[in-house]
N, C-alpha and C positions, 0 to 999 in steps of 0.2 A: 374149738368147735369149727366145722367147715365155714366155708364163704358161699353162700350164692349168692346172685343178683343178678336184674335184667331188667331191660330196657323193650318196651311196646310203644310205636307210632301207631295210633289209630287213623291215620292220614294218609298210609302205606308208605312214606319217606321208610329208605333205609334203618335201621338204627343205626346212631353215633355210635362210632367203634372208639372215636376218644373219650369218649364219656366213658364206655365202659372199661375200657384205658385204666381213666385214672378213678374209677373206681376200683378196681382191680389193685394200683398200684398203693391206693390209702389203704388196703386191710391186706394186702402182704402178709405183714406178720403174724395175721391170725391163722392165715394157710402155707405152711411154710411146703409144704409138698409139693406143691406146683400149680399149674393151671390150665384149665381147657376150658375151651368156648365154643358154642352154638351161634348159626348165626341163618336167618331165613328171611330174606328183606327185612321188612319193619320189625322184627323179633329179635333183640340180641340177649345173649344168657352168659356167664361165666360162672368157675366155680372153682374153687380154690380150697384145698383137702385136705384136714388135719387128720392124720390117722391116725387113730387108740385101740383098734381092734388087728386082728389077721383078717377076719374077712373085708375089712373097710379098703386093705390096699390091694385086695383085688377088683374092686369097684372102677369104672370107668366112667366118668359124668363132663356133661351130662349125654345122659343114659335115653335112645330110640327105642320105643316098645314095637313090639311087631303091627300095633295099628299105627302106628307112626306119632304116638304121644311122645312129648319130650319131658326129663324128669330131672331134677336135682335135688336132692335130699340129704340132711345136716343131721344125724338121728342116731342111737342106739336101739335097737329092735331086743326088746327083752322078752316076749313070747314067740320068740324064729319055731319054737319045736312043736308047740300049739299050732301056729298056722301051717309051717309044713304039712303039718297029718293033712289040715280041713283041706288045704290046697296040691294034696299029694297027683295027681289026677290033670294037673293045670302045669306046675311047677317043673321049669328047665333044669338042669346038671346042676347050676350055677345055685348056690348058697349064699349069698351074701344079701346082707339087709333089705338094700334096695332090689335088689330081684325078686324079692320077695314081694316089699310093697308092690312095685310093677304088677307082680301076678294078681296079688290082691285087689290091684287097682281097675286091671283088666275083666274080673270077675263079678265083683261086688260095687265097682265105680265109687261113688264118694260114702259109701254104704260101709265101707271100708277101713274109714278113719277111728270108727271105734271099736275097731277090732285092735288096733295098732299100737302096742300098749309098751310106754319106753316115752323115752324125750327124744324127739324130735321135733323138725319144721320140714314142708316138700313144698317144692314147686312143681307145677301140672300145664305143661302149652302144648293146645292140640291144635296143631296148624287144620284140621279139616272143618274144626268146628269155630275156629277163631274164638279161640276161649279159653281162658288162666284161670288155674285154680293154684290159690296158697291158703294151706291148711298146718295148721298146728299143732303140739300135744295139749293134752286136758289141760296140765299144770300151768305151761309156758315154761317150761324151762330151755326152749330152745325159743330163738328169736327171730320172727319177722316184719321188715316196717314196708309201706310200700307211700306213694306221693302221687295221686291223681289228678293229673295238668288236663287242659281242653283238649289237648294233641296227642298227649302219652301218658304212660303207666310207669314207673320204675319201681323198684322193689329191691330190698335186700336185709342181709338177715342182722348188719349191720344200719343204727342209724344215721352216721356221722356222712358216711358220702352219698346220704339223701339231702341232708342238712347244707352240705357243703357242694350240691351240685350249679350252684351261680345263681339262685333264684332266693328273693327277700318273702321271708315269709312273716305270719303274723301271732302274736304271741298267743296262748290258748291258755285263758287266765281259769279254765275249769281245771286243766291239768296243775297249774302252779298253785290253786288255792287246794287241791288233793295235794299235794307235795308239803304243802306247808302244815296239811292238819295231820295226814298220815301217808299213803300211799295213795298217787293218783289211780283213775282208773285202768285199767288194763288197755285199752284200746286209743288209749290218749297218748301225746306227745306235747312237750312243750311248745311245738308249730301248729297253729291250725289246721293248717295243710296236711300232712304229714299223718299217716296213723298205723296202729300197729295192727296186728291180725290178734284177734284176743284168744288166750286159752281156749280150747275145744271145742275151735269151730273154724270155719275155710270160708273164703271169700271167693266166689266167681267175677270175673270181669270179662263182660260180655258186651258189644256193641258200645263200647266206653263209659258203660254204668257197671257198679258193683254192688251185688247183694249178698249179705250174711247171713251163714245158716249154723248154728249152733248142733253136733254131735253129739257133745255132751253135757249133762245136764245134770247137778245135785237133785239125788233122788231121797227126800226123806222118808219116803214110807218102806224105806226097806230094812227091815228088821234083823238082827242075827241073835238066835235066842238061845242059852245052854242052863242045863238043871243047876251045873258047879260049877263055882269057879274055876276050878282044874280046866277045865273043858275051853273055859276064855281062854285060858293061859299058853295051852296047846295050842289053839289055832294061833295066837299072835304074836307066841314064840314062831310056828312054820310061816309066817307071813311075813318077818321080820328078817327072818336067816333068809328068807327068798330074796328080797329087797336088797337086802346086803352084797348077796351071792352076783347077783344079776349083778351088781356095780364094781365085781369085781373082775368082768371081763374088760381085758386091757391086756396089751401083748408087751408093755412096757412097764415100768414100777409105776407101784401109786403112793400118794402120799396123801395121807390121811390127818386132821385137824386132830387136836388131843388138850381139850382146855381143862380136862380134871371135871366137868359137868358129868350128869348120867348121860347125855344123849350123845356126842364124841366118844365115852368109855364106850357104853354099848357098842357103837359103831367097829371099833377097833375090835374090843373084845369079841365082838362076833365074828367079824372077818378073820382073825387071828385062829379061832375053830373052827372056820370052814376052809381055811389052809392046811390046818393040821390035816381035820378026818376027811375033807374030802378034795383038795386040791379045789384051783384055778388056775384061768388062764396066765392073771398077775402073775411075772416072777415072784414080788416081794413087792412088801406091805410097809412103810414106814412112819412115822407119827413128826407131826410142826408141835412146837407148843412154845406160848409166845409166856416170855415174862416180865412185867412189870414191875419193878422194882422201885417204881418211883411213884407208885399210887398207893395210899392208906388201905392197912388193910388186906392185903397184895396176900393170898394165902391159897390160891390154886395149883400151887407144886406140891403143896403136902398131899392133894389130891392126884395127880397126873402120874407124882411118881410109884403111885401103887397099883395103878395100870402098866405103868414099865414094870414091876416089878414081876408083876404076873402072865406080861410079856416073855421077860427075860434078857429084851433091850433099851436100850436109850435111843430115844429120840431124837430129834432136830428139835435144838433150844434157840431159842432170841432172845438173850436177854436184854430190857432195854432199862438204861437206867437215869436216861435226862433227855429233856427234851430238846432235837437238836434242828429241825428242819422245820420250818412254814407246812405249816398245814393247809396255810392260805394263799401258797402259789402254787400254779398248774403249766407244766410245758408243754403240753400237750393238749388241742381242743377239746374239751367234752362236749358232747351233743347235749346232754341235760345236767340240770346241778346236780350237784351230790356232795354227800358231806362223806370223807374221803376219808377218815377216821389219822391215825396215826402213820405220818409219811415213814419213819422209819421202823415198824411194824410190817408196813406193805413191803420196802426195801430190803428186808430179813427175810421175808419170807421168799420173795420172787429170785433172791441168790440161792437158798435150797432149791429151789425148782430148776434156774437153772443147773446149779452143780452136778444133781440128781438126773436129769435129763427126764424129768418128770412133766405127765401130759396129762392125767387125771389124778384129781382131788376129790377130796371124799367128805363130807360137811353135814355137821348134825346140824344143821339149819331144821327146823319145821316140828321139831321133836317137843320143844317148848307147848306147840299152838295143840299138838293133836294128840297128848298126851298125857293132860289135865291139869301141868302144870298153869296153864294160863285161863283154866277154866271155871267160872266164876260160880261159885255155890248157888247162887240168887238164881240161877237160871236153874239146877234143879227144883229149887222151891217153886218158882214159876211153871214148870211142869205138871208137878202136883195140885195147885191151884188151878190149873186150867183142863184138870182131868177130875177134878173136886173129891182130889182124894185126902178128905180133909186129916183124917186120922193121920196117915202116915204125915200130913204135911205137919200137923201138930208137935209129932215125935222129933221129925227132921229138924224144924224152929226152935227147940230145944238144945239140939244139942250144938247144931251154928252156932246158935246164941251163946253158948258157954264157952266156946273154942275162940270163937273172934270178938268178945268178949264185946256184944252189942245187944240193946235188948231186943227182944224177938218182935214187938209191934214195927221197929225200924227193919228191919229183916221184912217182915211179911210186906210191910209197904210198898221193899223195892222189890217184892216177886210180882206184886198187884202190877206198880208200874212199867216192869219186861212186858206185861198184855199188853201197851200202848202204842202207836204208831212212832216213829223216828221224830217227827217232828215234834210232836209234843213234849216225850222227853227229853229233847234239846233243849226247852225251859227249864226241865226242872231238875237238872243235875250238876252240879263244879263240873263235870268234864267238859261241858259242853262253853265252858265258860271263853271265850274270845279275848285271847291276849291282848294288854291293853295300847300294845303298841301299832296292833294290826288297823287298816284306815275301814272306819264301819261301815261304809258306802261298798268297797270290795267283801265284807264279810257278807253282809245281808244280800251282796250280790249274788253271792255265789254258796250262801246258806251254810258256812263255814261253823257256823254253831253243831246242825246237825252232822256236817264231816271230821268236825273233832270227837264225836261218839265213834266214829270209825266202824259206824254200821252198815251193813248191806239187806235190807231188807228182803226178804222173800214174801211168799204166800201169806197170807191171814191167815188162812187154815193150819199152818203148820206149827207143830207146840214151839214152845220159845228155845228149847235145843235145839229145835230143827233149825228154828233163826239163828240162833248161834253157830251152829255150823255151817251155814251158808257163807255169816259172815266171816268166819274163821277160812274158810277155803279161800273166799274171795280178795280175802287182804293178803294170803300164802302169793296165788297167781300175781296179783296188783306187784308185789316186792318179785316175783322172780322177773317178770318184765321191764323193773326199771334195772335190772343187775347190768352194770358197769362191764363193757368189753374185757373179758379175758384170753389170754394167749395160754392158758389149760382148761381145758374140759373138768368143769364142776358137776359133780354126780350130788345127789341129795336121797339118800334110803327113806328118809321120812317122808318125801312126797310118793313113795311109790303108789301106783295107783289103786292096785288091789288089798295093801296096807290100810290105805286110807278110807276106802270105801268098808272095809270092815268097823274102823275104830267108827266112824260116824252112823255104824248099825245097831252097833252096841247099846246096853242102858249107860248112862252118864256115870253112873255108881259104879260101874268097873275103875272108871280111871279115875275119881276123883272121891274121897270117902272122908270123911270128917279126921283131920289129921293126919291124913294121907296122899296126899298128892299123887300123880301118879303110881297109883294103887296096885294096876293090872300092869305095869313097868315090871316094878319093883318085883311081884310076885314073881312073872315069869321067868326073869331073867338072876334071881337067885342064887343062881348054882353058876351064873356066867360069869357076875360079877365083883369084881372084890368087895368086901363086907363096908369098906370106908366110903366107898361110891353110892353104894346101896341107900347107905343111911343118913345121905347128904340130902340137905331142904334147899338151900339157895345158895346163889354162888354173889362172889365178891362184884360191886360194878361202882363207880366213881365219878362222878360229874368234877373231880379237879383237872383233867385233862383241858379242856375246854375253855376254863378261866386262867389256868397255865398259857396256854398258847397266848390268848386274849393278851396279856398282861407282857410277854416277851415281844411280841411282833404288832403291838397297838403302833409303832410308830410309822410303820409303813399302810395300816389300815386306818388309823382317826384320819387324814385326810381326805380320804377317798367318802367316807362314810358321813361328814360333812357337808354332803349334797349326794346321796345316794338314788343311783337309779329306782330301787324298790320302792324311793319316795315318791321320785318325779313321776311313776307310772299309777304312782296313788295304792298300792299294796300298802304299806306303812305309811305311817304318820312321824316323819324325820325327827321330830326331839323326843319322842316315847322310846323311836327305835335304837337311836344315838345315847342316851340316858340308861334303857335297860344295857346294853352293851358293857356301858359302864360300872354299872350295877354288879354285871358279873365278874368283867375284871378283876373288881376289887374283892372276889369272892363269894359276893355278896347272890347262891344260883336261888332260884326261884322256879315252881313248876312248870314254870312254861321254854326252860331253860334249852333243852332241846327242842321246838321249834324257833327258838331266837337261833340257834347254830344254824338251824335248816335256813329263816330269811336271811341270814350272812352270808351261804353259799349260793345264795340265790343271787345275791346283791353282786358275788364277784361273777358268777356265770351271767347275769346281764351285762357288766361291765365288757367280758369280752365278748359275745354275741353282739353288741353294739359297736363294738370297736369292730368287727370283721363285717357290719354292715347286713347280717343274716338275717334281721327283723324291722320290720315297720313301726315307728314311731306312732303313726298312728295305723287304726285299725281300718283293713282295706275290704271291699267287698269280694264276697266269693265269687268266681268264676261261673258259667251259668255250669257246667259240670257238676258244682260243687253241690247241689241237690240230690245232683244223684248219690254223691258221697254221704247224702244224710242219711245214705243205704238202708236200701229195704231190707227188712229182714225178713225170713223164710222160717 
């Protein structure tokens, strides 16, 4: 994905040309095409260009509009032929994404952004108005963080050389108790200081305050209603092959994820028929598929290979079959923790990439969440009861009750309690339950009971689906925001946006049916895809990875973790933390198994953040600016 970034003196001082130097010279590698710079006293901008498209390398950035805005833009425009028409009348010679935006921008001004449908992020400085605008897509799947000083603004779509610009910042223990329970918020950064531009909305900075205004917005009351099922199946078959279609503009090969699930199959399968009947731009289409050979149970080739087979080719294999490398060393700074899964997995794969000279990935990420696999019955029942449609609700509690094999007064209870606000049932449910190694002064601080529900509440008014797809959206964006710098442009079909905005219009009993999971998948895609995919429930997954490692590489970790930062800052409680650790090594996982890996990676990411001196021991006062960063919103 592109680079931008830039530097605003509110003081009118020049900007630093080394600053943005050596910002410039830390993300390199993500723009390997080159580099051009803007520079107009206090305003400097660079931008540094991954191309994946034809039209993306005739682009020039950053890009003067004829009122004299200045523009940089990191994006794929997936409706260019849509706006063309609306903008036929406006629109120069020139074709390419960003001239388009420009026109769009010129027309409709920030009115604009939800017209713009595609992943991207844009920067907007209008030297007449002395005013920045950085706006985002719906999702987040493209990235922008920016750093609000008393003196200046900087910004870029990378975090690491905001992090790394010479200034100690202070820990933002809201972001790292979201990290620990599930995904922080979207707008949050492990710095106080430091924040990100959230999914679909754009910040102005104006006279050295910034306020936030939201484009777009979960709309529950929008309905999509058909007599048959056929009629679902049609639209989200055409809605599906669009999404797919659209990610397979790229002027270079793509390679595409292949783990034997329904939502990888789909993905390939579909792309693989809109190559056939109707062409794209991709030369060619290839498939990763990673195998594990050393986890119990290991049974997702018998799957994958019936996708090659109906291919007609083989894939890029990894086979991995021992564990050979630390999971728990980093050569490289990362800006936030992350649990960085299997070092030589990542190592497999980033050699196909190179070999292949591949620039876009293709990832059934999100297919899980919007799809019914991850959609919880209780929430239809909840539905019914708050529309007091007691008959069907009676029929429904029946047949749950026999399938998940509970009695139906325990059913009805938990539809009763979906009607209650977040915190209350943060009382009364296991999940909400606070690992017992976590220090209860930081839980109750930071209300860690209620963000182990991993809820996002909306409206009152809104039935309990509608809550659950609020919150289902919000945890999709929260995880695309914390995604890990890559040096390939990852495309995601499931987050499409006009995808997504139908499946969330839908009634719930399309995609999720008693014994059925992904109902309205299955149905559609039938004839796409092979009979062994179709008919698969769940896929293989393994928590011995984890105590594997633990158990090989303890001796370079039990000394460290013997006085652990996460202790001294008071997150953990040092013999619960040290003891469970232990616990696993020997095997021994427990459900809170994967948050202990999360404070582990937390522990060594403080380790180095302290050792380069990037945070304050203790907690420092904000800057008088920083009110204004408590950004108003609009």
């Amino acid at each position: 994905m592109s680079v931008q970034a830039g530097l605003w003196n509110f003081n009118g001082k020049p900007a630093d040309g080394n600053l943005l130097a050596r910002m410039a010279n830390a993300l390199a590698e993500y723009g390997p095409d080159g580099e051009t710079t803007y520079s107009d006293g206090p305003v400097g901008m660079v931008y540094l260009p991954f191309h994946t498209t034809s039209e993306s390398r005739l682009e020039r950035q950053p890009r003067t509009s004829a009122s004299g805005k200045v523009m940089t833009w990191d994006g794929r425009l997936d409706n260019r032929d849509e706006l063309i028409g609306q903008l036929y009348n406006h629109l120069a010679a020139e074709r390419t994404d960003l001239a388009i935006v420009e026109d769009a921008f010129e027309r409709w001004g920030t009115d604009c952004f939800a017209k713009l449908i595609g992943d991207w992020a844009l920067t907007i400085w209008d030297p007449r108005n002395r005013e920045l605008t950085l706006a985002r897509d719906y999702a987040g799947a493209r990235h922008l963080f920016y750093y609000l000083k008393a003196e200046s603004f900087i910004w870029s779509t990378h975090l690491e050389p905001l992090a790394l610009c010479g200034d100690q910042f202070t820990l933002c223990e809201e972001y790292l108790a979201g990290y620990l329970a599930s995904w922080p918020e979207a707008h949050l950064t492990p710095y106080r200081e430091i924040h990100s531009v959230s999914p679909g909305t754009f910040i102005r900075v104006h006279n050295g305050k910034i306020s936030i205004h939201p484009y777009w917005t979960f709309n529950p009351g929008r309905e999509t209603r058909y007599k048959t099922d056929a009629q679902y199946e049609e639209h989200f078959r055409h809605l599906f092959r669009q999404a797919v279609r659209q990610r397979l503009r790229s002027d270079s090969p793509i390679l595409a994820d292949l783990s034997g699930g329904l939502d990888s199959s789909a993905v390939v399968c579909m792309a693989d028929d809109i190559l056939a009947k109707e062409g794209a731009e991709t030369p060619s289409l290839d498939t990763f598929s990673i195998l594990a050979l050393d986890e119990p149970g290991e049974d997702d080739s018998l799957y994958l290979t019936k996708v090659e087979e109906r291919r007609g080719r083989i894939g890029h294999h990894a086979v991995i079959q021992e564990l050979s490398t630390s999971p728990f060393e980093c050569a490289h700074f990362a800006a936030t923790p992350i649990v960085a899964g299997r070092p030589e997995m990542n190592a497999a794969k980033f050699d196909v990439i190179r070999r292949g000279k591949y620039r876009v990935l293709l990832s059934g990420s999100g297919g899980d969440e919007m799809l019914g696999q991850a959609l919880d019955p209780r929430v239809q029942l909840a539905d019914l009861l708050r529309q007091f449609r007691f008959t069907e609700l009676a029929k429904r509690l029946r047949v749950w009750s026999l399938l998940l094999r509970r009695p139906w007064i325990h059913l009805f209870l938990d539809a009763a309690l979906l009607q209650l606000p977040v915190s209350v049932r943060a009382w009364t449910t296991g999940r909400a339950k606070v690992p017992p190694w976590v220090n209860r002064r930081f839980a109750r601080r930071q209300k860690l009971s209620a963000r182990l529900l991993d809820i996002k509440e909306g409206s009152w008014a809104w039935l309990p689906s509608g809550q659950d797809w609020f919150c289902t959206l919000t945890t999709l964006a929260r995880g695309l925001t914390k995604v890990h710098p890559s040096r390939e442009e990852t495309r995601y079909p499931y987050r499409d946006q006009k995808l997504i905005e139908f499946l969330v219009s839908i009634p719930t009993e399309q995609l999720l049916r008693p014994g059925d999971r992904r109902s309205l998948m299955r149905r559609a895609l039938a004839g796409l895809l092979p009979p062994e995919i179709l008919a698969r429930r769940t896929k293989t997954s393994s928590d011995r990875y984890f105590s594997a490692a633990l158990t090989k590489y303890w001796g370079t970790l039990e000394p460290v973790l013997r006085a652990s930062f996460v202790s001294r800052f008071n997150y953990v409680n040092q013999n619960q933390f040290y003891n469970c650790l232990v616990d696993v090594k020997h095997g021994n996982m427990t459900p809170h198994s994967a948050r202990l890996s999360k404070a582990l990676s937390l522990e060594l990411w403080l380790q180095d953040v302290s050792a380069r001196r990037l945070i304050a021991v203790e907690p420092k006062r904000s800057v008088t600016v920083g009110t204004d960063l408590a950004q108003s919103r609009v």
